[in-house]
C-alpha positions in Angstrom: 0.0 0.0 0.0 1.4 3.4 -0.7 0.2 6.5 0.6 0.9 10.3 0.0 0.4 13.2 1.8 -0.9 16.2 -0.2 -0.5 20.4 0.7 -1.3 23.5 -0.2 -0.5 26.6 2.1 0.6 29.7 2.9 -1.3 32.2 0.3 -5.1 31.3 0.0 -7.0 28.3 1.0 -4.7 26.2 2.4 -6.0 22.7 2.4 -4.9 19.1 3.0 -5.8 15.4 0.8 -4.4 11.9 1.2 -4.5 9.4 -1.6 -3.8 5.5 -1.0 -3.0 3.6 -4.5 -3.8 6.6 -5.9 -7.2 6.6 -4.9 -8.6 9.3 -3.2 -9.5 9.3 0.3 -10.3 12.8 1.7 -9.6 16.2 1.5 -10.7 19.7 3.3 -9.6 23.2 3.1 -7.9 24.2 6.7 -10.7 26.9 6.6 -13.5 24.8 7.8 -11.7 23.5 10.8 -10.2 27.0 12.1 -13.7 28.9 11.1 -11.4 31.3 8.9 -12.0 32.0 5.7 -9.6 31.3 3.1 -7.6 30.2 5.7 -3.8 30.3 4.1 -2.2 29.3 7.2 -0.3 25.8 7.4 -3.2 23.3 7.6 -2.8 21.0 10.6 -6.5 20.4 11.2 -7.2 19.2 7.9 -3.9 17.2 7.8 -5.5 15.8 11.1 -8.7 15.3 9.4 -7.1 13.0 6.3 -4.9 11.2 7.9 -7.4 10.2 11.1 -10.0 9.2 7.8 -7.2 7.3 6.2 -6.1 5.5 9.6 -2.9 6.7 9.4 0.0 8.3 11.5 2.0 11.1 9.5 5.2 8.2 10.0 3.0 5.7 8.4 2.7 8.1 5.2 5.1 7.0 2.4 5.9 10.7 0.5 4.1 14.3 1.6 4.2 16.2 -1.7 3.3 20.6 -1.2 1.7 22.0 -4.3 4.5 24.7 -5.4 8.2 25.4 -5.7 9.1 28.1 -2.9 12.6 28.8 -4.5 10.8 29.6 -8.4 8.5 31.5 -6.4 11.3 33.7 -4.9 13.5 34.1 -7.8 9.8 35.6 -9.6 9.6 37.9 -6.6 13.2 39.2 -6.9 13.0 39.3 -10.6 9.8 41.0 -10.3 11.6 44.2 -7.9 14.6 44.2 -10.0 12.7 44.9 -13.4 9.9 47.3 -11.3 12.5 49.3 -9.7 12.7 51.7 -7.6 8.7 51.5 -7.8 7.9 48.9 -5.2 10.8 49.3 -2.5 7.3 49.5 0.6 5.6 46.5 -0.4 9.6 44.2 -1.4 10.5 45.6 2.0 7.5 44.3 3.8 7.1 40.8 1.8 11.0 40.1 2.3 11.6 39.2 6.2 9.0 36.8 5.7 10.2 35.0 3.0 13.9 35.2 4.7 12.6 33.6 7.9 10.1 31.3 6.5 9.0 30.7 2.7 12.5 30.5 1.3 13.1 27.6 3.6 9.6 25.9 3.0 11.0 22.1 3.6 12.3 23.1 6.7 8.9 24.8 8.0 7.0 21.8 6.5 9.1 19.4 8.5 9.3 21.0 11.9 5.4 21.7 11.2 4.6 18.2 10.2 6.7 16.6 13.2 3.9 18.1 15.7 1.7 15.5 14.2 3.7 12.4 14.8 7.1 12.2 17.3 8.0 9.2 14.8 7.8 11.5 11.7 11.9 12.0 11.7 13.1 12.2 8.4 12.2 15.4 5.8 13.7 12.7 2.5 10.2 12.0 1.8 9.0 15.4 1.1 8.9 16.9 -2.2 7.2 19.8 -4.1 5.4 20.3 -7.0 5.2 22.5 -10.1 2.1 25.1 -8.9 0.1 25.2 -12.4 1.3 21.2 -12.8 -0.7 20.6 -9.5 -3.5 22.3 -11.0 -3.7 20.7 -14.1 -3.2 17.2 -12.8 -6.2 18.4 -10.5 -8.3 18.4 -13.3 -7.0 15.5 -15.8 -6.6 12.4 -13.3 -9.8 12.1 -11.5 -11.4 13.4 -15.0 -13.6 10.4 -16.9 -11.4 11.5 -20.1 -8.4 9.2 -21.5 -7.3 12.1 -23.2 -7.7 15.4 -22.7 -6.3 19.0 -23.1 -5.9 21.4 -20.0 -5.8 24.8 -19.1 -5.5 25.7 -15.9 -5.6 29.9 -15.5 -5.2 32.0 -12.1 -3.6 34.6 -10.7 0.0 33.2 -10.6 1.8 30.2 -9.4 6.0 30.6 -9.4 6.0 32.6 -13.3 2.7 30.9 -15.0 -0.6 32.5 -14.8 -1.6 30.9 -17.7 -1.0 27.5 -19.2 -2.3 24.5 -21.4 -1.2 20.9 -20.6 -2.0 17.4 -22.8 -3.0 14.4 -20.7 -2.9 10.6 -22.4 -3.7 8.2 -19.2 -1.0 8.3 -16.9 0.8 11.0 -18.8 0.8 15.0 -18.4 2.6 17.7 -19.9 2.8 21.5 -19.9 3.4 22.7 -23.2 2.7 26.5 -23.1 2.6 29.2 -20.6 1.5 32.6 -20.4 3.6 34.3 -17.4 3.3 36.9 -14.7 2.4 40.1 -14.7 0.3 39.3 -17.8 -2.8 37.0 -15.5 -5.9 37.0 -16.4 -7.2 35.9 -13.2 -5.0 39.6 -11.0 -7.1 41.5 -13.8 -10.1 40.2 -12.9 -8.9 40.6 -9.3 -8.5 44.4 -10.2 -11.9 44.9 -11.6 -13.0 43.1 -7.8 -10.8 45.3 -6.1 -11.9 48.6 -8.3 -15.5 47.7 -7.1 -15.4 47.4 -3.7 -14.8 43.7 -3.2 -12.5 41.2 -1.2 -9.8 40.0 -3.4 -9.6 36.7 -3.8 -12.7 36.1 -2.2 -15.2 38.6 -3.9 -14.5 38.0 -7.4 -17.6 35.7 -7.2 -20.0 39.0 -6.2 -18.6 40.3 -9.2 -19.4 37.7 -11.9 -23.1 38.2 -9.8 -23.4 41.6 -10.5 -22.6 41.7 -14.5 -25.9 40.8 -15.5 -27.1 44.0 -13.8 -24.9 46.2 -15.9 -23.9 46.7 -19.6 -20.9 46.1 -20.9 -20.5 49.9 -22.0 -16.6 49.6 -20.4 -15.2 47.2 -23.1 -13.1 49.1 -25.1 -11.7 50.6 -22.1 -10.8 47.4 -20.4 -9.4 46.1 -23.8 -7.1 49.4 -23.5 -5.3 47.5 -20.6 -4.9 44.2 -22.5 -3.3 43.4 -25.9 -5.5 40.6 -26.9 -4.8 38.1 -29.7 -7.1 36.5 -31.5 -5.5 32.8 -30.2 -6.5 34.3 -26.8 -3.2 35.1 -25.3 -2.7 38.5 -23.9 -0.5 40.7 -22.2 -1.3 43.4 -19.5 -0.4 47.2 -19.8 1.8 47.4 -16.5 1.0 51.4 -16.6 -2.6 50.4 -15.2 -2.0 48.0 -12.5 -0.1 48.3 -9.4 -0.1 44.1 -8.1 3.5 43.4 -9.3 5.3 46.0 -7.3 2.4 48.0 -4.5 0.1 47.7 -1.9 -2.9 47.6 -4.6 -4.3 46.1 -7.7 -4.3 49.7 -9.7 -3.5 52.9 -9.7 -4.7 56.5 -10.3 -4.0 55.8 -14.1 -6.4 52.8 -13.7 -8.9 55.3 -12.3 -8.8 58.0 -14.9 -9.2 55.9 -17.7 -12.6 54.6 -16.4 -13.5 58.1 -14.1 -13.9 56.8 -10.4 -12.0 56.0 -7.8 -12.2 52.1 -6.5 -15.6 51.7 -4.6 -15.0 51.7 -0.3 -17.2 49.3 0.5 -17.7 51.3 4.1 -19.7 53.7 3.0 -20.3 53.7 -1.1 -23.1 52.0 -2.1 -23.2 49.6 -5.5 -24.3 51.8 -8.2 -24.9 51.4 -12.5 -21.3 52.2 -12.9 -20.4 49.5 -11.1 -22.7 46.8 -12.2 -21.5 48.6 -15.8 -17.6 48.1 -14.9 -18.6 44.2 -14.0 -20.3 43.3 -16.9 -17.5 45.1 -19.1 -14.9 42.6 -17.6 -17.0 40.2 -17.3 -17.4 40.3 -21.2 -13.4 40.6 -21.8 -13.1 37.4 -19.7 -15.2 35.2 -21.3 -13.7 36.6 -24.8 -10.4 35.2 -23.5 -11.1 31.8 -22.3 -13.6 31.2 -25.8 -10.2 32.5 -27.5 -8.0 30.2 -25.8 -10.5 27.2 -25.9 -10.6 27.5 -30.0 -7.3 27.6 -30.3 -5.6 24.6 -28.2 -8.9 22.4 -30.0 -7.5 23.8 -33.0 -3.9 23.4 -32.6 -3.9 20.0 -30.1 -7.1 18.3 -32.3 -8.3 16.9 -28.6 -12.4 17.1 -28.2 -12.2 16.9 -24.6 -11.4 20.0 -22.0 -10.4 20.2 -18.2 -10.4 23.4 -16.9 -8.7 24.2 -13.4 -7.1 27.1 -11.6 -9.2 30.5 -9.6 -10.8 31.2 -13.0 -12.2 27.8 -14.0 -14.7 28.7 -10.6 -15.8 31.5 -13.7 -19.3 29.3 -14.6 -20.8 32.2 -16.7 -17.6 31.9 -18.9 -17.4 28.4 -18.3 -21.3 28.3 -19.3 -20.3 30.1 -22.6 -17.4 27.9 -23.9 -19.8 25.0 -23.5 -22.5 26.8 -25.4 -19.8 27.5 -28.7 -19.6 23.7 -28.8 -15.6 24.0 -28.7 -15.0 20.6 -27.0 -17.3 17.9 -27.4 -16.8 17.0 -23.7 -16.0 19.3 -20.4 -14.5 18.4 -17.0 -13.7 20.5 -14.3 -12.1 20.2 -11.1 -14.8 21.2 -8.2 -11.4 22.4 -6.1 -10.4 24.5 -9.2 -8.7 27.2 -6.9 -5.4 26.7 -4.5 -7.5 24.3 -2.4 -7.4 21.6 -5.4 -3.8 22.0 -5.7 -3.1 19.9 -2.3 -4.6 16.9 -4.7 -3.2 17.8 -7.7 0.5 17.6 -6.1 -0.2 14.1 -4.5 -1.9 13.1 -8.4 0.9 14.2 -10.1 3.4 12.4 -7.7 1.6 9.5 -8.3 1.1 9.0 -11.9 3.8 11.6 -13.5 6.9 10.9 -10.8 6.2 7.3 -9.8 4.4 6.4 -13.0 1.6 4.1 -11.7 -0.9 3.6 -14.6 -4.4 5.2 -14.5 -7.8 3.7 -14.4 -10.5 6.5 -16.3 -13.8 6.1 -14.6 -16.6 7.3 -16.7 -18.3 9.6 -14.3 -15.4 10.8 -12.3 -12.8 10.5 -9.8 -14.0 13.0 -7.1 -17.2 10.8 -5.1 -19.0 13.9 -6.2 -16.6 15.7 -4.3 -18.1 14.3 -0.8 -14.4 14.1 0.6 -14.8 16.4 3.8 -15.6 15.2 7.3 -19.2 13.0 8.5 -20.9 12.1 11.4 -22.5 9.0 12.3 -26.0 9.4 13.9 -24.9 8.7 17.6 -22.6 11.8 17.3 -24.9 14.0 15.7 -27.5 13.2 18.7 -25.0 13.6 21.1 -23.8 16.8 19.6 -27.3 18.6 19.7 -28.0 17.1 23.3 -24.9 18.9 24.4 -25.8 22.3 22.9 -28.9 21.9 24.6 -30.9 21.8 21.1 -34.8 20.6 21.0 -35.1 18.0 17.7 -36.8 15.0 16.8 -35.4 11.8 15.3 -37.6 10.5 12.1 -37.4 7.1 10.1 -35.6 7.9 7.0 -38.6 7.8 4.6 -40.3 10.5 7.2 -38.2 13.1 6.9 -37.6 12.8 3.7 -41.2 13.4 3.3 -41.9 16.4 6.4 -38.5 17.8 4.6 -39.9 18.3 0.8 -43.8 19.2 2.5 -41.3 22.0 4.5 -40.0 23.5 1.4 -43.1 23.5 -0.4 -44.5 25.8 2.1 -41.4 27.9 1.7 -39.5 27.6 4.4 -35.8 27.7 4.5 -33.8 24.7 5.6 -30.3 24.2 7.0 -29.7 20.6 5.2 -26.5 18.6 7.0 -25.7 15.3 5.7 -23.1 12.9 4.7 -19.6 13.9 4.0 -18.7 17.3 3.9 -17.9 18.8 0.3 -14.2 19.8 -0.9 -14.0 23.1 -3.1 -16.2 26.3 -2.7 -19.5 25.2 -3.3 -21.9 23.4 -1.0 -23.5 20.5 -3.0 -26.3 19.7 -0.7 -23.8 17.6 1.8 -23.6 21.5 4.0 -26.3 23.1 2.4 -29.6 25.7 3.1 -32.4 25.1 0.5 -35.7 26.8 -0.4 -38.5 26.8 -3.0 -37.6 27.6 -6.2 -41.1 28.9 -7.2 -40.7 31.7 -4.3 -40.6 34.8 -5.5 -39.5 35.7 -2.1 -36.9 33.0 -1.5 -33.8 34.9 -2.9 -34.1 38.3 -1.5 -35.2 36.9 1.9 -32.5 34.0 2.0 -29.6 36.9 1.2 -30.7 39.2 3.6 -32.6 37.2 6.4 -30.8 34.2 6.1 -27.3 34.6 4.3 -27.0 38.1 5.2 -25.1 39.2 2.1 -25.9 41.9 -0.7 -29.6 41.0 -2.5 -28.2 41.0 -6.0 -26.4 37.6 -5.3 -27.8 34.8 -7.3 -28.5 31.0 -6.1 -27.9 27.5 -7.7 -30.8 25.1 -8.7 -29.9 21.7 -7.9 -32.2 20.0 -10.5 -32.6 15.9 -11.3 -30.4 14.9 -13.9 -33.3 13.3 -15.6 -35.4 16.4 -15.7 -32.4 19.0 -16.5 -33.4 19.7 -20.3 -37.0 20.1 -19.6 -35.7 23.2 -17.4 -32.5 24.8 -19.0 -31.0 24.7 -21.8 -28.6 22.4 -21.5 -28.1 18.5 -21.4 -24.6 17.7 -20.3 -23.7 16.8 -16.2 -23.0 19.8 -14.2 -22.5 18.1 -10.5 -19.8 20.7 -9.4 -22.7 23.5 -10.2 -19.6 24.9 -12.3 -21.8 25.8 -15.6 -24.2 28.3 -16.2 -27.0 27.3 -18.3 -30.5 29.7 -19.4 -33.8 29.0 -18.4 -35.6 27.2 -21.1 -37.8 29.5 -22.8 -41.4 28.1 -22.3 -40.2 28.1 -18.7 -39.4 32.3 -18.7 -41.4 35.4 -18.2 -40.3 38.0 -20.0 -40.0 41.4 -19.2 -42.3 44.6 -20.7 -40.4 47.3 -21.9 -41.1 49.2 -18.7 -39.6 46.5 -16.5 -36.2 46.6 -19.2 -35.8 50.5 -18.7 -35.2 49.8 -14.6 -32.1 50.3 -12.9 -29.9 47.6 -12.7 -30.8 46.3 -9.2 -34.8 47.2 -9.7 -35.3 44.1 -11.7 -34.3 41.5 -9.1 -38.2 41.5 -8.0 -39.4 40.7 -11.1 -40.8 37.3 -11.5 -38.7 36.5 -14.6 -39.7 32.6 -14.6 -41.4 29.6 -13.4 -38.9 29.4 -10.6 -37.7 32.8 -10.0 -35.4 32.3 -6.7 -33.1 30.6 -9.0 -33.6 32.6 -12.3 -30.8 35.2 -12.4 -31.8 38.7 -13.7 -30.7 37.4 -17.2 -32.6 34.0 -17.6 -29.6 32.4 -16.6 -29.0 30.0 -13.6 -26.1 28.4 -12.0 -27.0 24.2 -12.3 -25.9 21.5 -10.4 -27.3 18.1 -11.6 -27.7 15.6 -8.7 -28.2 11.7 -9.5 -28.9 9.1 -7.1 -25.2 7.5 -7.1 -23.7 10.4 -5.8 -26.0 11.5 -3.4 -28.9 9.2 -2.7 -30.0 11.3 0.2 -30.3 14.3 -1.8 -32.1 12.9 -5.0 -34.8 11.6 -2.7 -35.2 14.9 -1.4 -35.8 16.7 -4.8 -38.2 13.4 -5.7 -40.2 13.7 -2.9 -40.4 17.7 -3.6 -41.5 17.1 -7.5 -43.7 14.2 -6.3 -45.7 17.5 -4.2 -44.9 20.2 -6.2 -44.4 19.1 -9.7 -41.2 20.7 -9.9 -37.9 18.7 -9.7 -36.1 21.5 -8.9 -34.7 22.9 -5.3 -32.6 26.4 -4.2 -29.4 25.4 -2.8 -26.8 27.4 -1.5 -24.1 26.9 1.1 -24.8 26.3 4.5 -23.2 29.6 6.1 -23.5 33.5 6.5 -21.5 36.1 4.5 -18.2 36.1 5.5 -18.0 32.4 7.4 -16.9 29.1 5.5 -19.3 26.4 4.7 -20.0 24.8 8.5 -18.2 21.7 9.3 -19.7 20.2 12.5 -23.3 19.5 13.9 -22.4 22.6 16.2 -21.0 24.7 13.4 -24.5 24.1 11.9 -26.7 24.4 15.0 -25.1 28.2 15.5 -25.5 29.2 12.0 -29.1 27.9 12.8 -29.6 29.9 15.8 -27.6 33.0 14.4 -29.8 33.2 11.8 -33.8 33.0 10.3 -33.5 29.4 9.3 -36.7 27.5 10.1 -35.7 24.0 10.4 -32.2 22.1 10.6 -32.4 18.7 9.3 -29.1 16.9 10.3 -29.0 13.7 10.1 -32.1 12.0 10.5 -32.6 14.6 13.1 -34.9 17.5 12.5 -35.4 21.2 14.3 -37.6 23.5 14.0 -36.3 27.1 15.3 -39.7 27.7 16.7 -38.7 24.7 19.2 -35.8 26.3 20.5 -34.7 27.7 23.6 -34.3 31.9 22.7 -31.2 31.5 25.4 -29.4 29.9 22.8 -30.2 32.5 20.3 -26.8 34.0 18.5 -26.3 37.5 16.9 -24.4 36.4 13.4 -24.9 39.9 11.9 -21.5 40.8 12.9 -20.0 37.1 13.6 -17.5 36.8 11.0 -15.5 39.5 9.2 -17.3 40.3 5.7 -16.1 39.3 2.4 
């Protein structure tokens, strides 16, 4: 048996996998343990978690593999200074004693950080490290259910790359171009998040939310900063942007070109401009990857595509490089951002270094990415009992049942069950749901329930059986990584009146049969669930069509704005009580809020610092 040890840390979303026989076990981002999000410190709790799930002591592991080279990284940091120079001397003098006393030396951190774990972990010859954008793409090729495929992996930067393409055949992977920093398309859309008064590397999400809103009247401007080819590739105007050597993503340049400073999110409210400046980007973005995604099918000749890296999370483009029919088939990694690159590493390792042959399963790799932690029912009881929570215990075909009759009198539903999901999105393992024929359900979940800006659109998890009768689309999404439109008998369209409102105006108008999940331009975020992924789930949206007609539920992630996707039974029963949740169904357990003691009420208003 052979067993390795994957990690990614120290910038954003550190997070942890093991794989035995190149299988894969489990995985969690650190952020879920610690209650931090993004968490980019050194992960011990979810090294804890995987090895504990594996049964195995660090000393029992046979290689530990971290997702990127520290010394590449360095020399790009130095180069970076050197080139930029004297521009940059704050920020090179504040990133430098770090790197001196920690990051330059990563094996040595690793290894006095890993013998915490295990007193019999004593030797550092069994650590190794991995190209950052090679973890990526071997993310998204080996657990992908393609032989052969053709990979491009884009984010903000690794050690040079920000961009690259990669051909897999089975057991084999190889990087054959590379776009490199400071031309990244993923730190230009970060600028445009920045520029509008959102968290970078966290808020790019909110932005891709709020182009429908606008118009992309900003095109030509944004195309001012970026020489675009028609293949796709690109380079960034350096005079705009102030990432490679400063504090921020631009600069007063940046701002005169488009008239406004960046938004403060303190005390500026969202207005047309920047719904206008989102969908301008937006539109650039998508231009890109369609460019890119023509040419490598037309240079490699592969039909299929695996997409990884911070901008593969991008459905909408995602959604549009699907539509042009590019690739006859498309995978992409659930963990597409740093998270993913813990399992990437440990892939790579596996089938690249050590050359172990690969087994293609048709549906995936990932166990519908239901890697995270789980609780058996005599924990969950005990759990609750010790928080002092009021619930009931129900036979399994029961609350299946009480659960769908819930949602079709609209209430909103904490929904715990089964193992915990790895990546950003909650796939109804840590998930709230609602009625998707509310036309309440969305503004009340982001306000009442999530509380988050109203603008923010939420995912249908739909049967995969029913899926074309809905949208228009007919290809799995279970990683709720495509954006698909409504179908068309399904819409309401909008009078003329309703077209002239201002951008946020029109998210109360009913604009189709299910309108909580309709964004404001008839498009929807789908996640296809099947019962051999997630049995428990799939009886749930039965049971709801069996009442209602409709096989189609609101999901979104079991948290508030600002807090990761909860972990534990007590994680959930906070967010519960913190929030105007009606029931918790966890387990076969079920609470209703109204059953509660108020003691154990919580304020989560101002819980977790906001996004």
């Amino acid at each position: 048996m052979n067993s390795i040890l994957g990690i990614s840390a120290f910038y954003h979303d550190s997070a942890a996998c093991i794989l035995i026989d190149g299988k894969i076990i489990a995985a969690a981002q650190e952020e879920r343990f610690t209650r931090k999000k993004h968490d980019p410190n050194y992960p011990h709790n979810a090294i804890e978690f995987v090895l504990e799930y594996a049964n195995l002591k660090l000393s029992d592991v046979d290689q530990i593999v971290f997702f990127e080279k520290p010394f590449l990284k360095f020399e790009r940091l130095l180069e970076t200074y050197v080139a930029f120079a004297p521009r940059g001397f704050v920020s090179f003098a504040k990133a430098m004693p770090l790197w001196i006393k920690e990051k330059l030396f990563q094996k040595n951190l690793l290894f006095n950080k890993l013998k915490k774990h295990d007193p019999n972990f004593k030797s550092d010859e069994n650590i190794f490290f991995s190209d950052h954008h090679l973890s990526h793409a071997a993310s998204a090729f080996f657990p992908s259910p393609f032989e052969d495929a053709v990979i491009l992996t884009a984010d903000g930067v690794g050690e040079w790359a920000t961009t690259t393409v990669a051909v897999g055949k089975n057991e084999n992977l190889e990087i054959k171009k590379e776009i490199h920093f400071p031309h990244s398309l993923g730190l230009l859309y970060s600028a445009f998040t920045y520029y509008t008064g959102f968290k970078v590397n966290s808020g790019e999400y909110k932005l891709m939310g709020l182009a429908p809103y606008g118009n992309p009247i900003y095109e030509d401007k944004v195309k001012q900063l970026v020489d675009l080819k028609k293949d796709g590739t690109f380079r960034l105007d350096q005079k705009y942007f102030n990432y490679a050597t400063g504090l921020t993503m631009t600069n007063e340049k940046f701002n005169n070109l488009f008239g406004q400073k960046p938004r403060n999110p303190q005390n500026e409210k969202i207005t047309q401009f920047h719904m206008d400046i989102a969908a301008s980007i937006q539109k650039v973005t998508e231009e890109i990857m369609i460019n890119l995604a023509k040419s490598i099918r037309e240079e490699y000749g592969i039909k299929n595509l695996c997409l990884a890296g911070g901008v593969a999370l991008n459905c909408v483009a995602n959604g549009k490089i699907l539509e042009e029919k590019i690739f006859d088939n498309i995978w992409i990694q659930p963990a597409a951002g740093d998270a993913g690159g813990s399992l990437g590493a440990a892939l790579a390792l596996w089938h690249i270094d050590q050359g172990n042959k690969r087994s293609v399963n048709s549906k995936d790799d990932m166990k519908g990415s239901y890697l995270g932690t789980e609780f058996d029912q005599d924990e969950i009881e005990s759990e609750l009992k010790t928080l002092g929570a009021n619930f009931e215990t129900l036979k399994y075909d029961k609350l299946i049942d009480k659960t769908a009759e819930l949602l079709s009198n609209e209430k909103a539903i904490g929904w715990f069950q089964g193992r915990m999901e790895f990546g950003p999105r909650a796939l109804g393992g840590r998930s709230i749901l609602g009625d998707p024929r509310s036309d309440t359900m969305q503004k009340n979940l982001n306000l009442k329930v999530k509380y988050r800006e109203s603008f923010r659109p939420f995912a249908p998890s739909v049967l995969r059986e029913d899926l074309s009768e809905w949208f228009e689309m007919n290809v799995d999404s279970p990683y709720m990584l495509l954006v698909a439109n409504i179908n068309s008998d399904k819409k309401i369209e909008m009078t003329d009146k309703q077209r002239e409102l201002f951008g946020i105006d029109k998210l109360n108008i009913k604009r189709s049969e299910i309108p909580a999940v309709t964004h404001v331009d008839y498009s929807a975020r789908v996640q296809t669930v099947t019962k051999d992924t997630n049995n428990r789930y799939y009886d749930l949206i039965s049971k709801f069509k069996e009442k209602t007609g409709c096989p189609v539920i609101v999901n979104t992630s079991f948290n508030v704005r600002g807090e990761p996707i909860v972990n534990t039974p007590t994680d959930a029963f906070n967010c519960f009580m913190g929030t105007e949740l009606d029931y918790l169904v966890i387990g076969d357990c079920i609470l209703d809020k109204t059953q509660q003691d108020s003691k154990l009420k919580k304020d989560y208003t101002k819980e977790f610092e906001l996004d």
